[in-house]
C-alpha positions in Angstrom: -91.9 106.1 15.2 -94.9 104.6 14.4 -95.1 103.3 17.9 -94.1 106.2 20.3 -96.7 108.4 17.3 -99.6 106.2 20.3 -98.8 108.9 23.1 -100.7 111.6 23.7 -100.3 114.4 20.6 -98.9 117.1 23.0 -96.3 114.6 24.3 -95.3 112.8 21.2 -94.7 116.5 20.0 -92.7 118.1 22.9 -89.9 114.9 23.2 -91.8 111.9 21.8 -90.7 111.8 18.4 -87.2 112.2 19.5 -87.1 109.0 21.0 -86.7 107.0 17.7 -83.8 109.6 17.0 -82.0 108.8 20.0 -82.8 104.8 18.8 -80.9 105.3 16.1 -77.7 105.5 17.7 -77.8 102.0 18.0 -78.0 101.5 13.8 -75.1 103.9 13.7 -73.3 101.5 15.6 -74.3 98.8 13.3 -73.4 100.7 10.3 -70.0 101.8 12.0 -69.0 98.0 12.6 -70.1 97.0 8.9 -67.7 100.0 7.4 -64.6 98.5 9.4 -65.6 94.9 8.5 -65.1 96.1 5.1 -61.7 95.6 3.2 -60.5 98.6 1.0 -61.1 97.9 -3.0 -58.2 96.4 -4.8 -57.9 99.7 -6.5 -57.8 101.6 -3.7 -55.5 99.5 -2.1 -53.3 99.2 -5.1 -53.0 103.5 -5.2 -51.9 103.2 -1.3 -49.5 100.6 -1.8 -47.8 102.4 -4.8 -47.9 105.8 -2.6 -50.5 107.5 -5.3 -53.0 108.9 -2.7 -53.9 112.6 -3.4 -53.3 114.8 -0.4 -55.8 117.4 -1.4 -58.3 115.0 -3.2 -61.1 117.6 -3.0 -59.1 120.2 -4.7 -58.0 117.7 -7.3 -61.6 116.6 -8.1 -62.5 120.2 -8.5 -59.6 120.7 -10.6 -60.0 117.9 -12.6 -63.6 116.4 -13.3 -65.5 119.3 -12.1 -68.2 118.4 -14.9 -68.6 114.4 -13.1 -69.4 116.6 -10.0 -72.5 118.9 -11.3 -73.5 115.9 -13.3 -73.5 113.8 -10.4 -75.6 115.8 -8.3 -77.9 117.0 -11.5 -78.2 113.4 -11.9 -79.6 112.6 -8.3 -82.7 115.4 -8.3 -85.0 112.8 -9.6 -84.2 110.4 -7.0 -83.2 113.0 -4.2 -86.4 115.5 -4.7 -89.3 113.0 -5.1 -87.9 110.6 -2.1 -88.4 113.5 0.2 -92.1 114.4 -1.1 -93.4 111.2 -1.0 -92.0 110.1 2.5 -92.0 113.5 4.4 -94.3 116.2 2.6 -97.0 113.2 2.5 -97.8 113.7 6.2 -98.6 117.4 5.9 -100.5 117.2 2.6 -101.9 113.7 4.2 -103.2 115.3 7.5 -103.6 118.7 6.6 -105.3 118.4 3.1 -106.9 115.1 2.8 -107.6 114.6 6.6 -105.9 111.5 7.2 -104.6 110.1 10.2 -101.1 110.6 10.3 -101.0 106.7 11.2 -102.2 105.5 8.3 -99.8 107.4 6.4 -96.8 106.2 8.3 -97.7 102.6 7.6 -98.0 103.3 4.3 -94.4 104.6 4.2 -93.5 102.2 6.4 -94.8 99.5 3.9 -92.7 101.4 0.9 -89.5 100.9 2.8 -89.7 97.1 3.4 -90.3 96.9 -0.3 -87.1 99.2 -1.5 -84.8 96.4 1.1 -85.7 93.9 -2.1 -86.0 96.4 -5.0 -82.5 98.2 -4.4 -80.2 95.5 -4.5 -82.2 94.1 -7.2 -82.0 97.6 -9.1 -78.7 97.2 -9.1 -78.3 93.4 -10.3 -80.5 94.5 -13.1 -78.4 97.8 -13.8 -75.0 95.2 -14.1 -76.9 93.4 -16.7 -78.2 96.5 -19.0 -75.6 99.1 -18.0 -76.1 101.8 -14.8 -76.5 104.8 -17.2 -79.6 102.7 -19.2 -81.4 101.6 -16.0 -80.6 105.1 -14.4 -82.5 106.4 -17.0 -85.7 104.2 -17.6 -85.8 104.8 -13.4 -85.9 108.7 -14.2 -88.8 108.7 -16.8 -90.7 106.3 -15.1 -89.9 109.2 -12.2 -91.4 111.6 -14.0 -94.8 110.4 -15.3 -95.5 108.4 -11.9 -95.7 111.8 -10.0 -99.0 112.7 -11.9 -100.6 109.1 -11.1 -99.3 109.6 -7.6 -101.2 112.5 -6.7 -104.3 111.4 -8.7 -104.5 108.7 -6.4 -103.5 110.8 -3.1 -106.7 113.5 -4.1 -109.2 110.2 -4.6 -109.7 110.7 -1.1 -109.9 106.7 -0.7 -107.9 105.4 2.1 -106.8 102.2 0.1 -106.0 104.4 -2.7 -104.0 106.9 -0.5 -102.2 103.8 0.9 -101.6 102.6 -2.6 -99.9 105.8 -3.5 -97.7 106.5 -0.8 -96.3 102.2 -1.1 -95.9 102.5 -4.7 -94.3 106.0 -4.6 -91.0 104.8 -4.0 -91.0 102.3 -6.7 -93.8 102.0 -8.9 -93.3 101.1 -12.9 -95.2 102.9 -15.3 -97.3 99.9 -16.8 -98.6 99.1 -12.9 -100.2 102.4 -13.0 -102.0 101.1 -16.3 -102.9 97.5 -14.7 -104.1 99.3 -11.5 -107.2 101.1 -13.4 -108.1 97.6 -14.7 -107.8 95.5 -11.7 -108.7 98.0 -8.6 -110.9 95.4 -7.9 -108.4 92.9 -6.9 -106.6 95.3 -4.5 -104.1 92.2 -3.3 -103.2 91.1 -6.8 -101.5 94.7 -7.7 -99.6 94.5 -4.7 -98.3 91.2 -5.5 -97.1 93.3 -8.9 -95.7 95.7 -7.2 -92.8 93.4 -5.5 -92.3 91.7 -8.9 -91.9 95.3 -10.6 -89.4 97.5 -11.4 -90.1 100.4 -9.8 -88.8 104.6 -10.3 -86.7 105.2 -7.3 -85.3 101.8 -6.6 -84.1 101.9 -10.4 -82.3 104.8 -10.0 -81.1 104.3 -6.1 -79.8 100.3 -6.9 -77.4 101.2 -9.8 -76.6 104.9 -8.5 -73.7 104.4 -6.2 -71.6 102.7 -8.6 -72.8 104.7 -11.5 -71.7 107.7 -9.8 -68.2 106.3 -8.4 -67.0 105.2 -11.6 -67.6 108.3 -13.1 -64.8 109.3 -11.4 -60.9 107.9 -11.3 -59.2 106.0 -8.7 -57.6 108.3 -6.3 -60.3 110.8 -6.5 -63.4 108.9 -6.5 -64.7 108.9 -3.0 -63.9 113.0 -3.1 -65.6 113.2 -5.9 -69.0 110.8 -5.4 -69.1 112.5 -2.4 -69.0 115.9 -3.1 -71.9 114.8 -6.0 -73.9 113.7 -3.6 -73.5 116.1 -1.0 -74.5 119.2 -3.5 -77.4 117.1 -4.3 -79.2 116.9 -0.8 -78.1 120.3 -1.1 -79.8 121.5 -4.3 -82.8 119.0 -4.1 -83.7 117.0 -1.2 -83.4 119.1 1.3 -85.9 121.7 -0.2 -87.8 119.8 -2.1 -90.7 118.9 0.8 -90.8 123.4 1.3 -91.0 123.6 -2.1 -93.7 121.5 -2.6 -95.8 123.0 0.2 -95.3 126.3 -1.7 -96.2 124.7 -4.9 -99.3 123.8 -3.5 -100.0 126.9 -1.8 -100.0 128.9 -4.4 -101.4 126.6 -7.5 -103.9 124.8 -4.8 -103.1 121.7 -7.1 -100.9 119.2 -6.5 -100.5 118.4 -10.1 -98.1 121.7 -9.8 -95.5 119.2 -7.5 -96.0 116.8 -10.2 -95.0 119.2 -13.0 -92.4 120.1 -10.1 -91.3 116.2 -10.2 -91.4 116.2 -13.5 -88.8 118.7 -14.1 -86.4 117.1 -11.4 -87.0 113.5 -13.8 -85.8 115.9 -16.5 -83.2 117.0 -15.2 -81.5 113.9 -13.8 -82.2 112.2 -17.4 -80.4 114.9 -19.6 -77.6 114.8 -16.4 -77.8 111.0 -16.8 -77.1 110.9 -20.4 -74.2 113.2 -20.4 -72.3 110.8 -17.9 -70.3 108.2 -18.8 -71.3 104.1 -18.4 -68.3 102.3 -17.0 -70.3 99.0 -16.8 -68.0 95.9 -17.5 -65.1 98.6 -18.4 -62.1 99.2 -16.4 -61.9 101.5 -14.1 -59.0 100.8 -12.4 -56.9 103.5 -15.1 -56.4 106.5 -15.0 -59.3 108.7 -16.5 -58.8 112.5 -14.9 
């Protein structure tokens, strides 16, 4: 994107930017071949082998763990509604607000993502060591409050304060934002934090797929994650960059989108906290 974003602004808008679209067919591919490399779980494979696959699963899941479902999804608005501000509403409130070329913000996201390829997985080696529930938690509330120091930074109107804001947005710890007052002056050294820290979204993201399978049983857990996470998109990512824009429309502050991310970190916590931690348990009983 970032590349083809070079062309001429009339062209990269009429068919330009759907050139890394069309790209992508390629890491579909990719992705296709790693899901058949993959063997079934020994659960899953133990339900087929004894004949206990559900022919309606989605039906079932409704049926039976219909709370695991809303909890699921309530549980993802945290991660789910800020991801989408902070990687897509950026560009218009970047370009259109602050005046910044939509190149420098695109690095900047771009520079977020290589650091969540290290900060997931290691998310989720924390989360086996604490419990998912715990780290899905401290992720949610560190959520919450960064959103404030995000767009503090964003309105500085500095560029390597901008660019700081959009990199740690994805993953920033609360006690970074404390250092980073202290030691602006030595711009590399709180970026050398940063990949040492845990960071909001990551903590949430790393532990959340197995947080959210376990909560349901056996034969109806794919259903049922899935149907979680679909409603979530649903419910919060998908509106969350319109309703930001309206936010800021009519508050003309973008501390309202914080207090809007703050309420999404509220929700997913009280969600969180009502959901079960199967962390070291079994989960290969029945449960539903």
């Amino acid at each position: 994107m970032l590349a083809f974003s070079q062309i001429a602004a009339d062209q990269f808008l009429s068919w330009g930017w759907r050139v890394p679209f069309l790209l992508s067919i390629i890491l579909v591919g990719i992705g296709l071949w790693i899901r058949l490399s993959i063997l079934e779980t020994p659960i899953f494979a133990r339900l087929v082998a004894e004949r206990r696959i559900e022919r309606t699963p989605i039906v079932e899941v409704i049926k039976r763990q219909p709370k695991e479902i809303i909890l699921s999804a309530l549980a993802r608005t945290a991660e789910q509604a800020p991801f989408y501000i902070f990687t897509a509403f950026v560009f218009a409130y970047g370009v259109g607000t602050l005046k910044v070329s939509r190149d420098f913000l695109l690095v900047a996201v771009l520079a977020a993502s290589v650091l969540s390829f290290f900060t997931i997985p290691l998310s989720g080696h924390l989360s086996d060591r604490i419990g998912r529930r715990n780290m899905y938690m401290l992720g949610a509330v560190t959520t919450g409050v960064f959103g404030f120091i995000y767009f503090a930074l964003l309105d500085s109107g500095s560029l390597a304060l901008i660019f700081l804001a959009i990199f740690l947005a994805i993953f920033l710890a609360i006690f970074l934002a404390i250092f980073l007052a202290i030691f602006l002056a030595i711009f590399l050294a709180i970026f050398l934090a940063i990949f040492l820290a845990l960071i909001p979204h990551d903590m949430m993201y790393g532990p959340q797929a197995a947080f959210i399978a376990e909560s349901f049983t056996g034969r109806l857990r794919y259903s049922g994650a899935s149907l979680g996470y679909q409603f979530a998109s649903v419910i919060a990512g998908g509106p969350a960059p319109l309703i930001a824009a309206w936010l800021f429309a009519v508050y003309h502050s973008a501390y309202a989108i914080a207090g809007y991310i703050l309420v999404c970190a509220i929700l997913s916590l009280v969600a969180a906290a009502l959901m079960k931690d199967y962390t070291g348990k079994d989960i290969a009983a029945e449960y539903a």
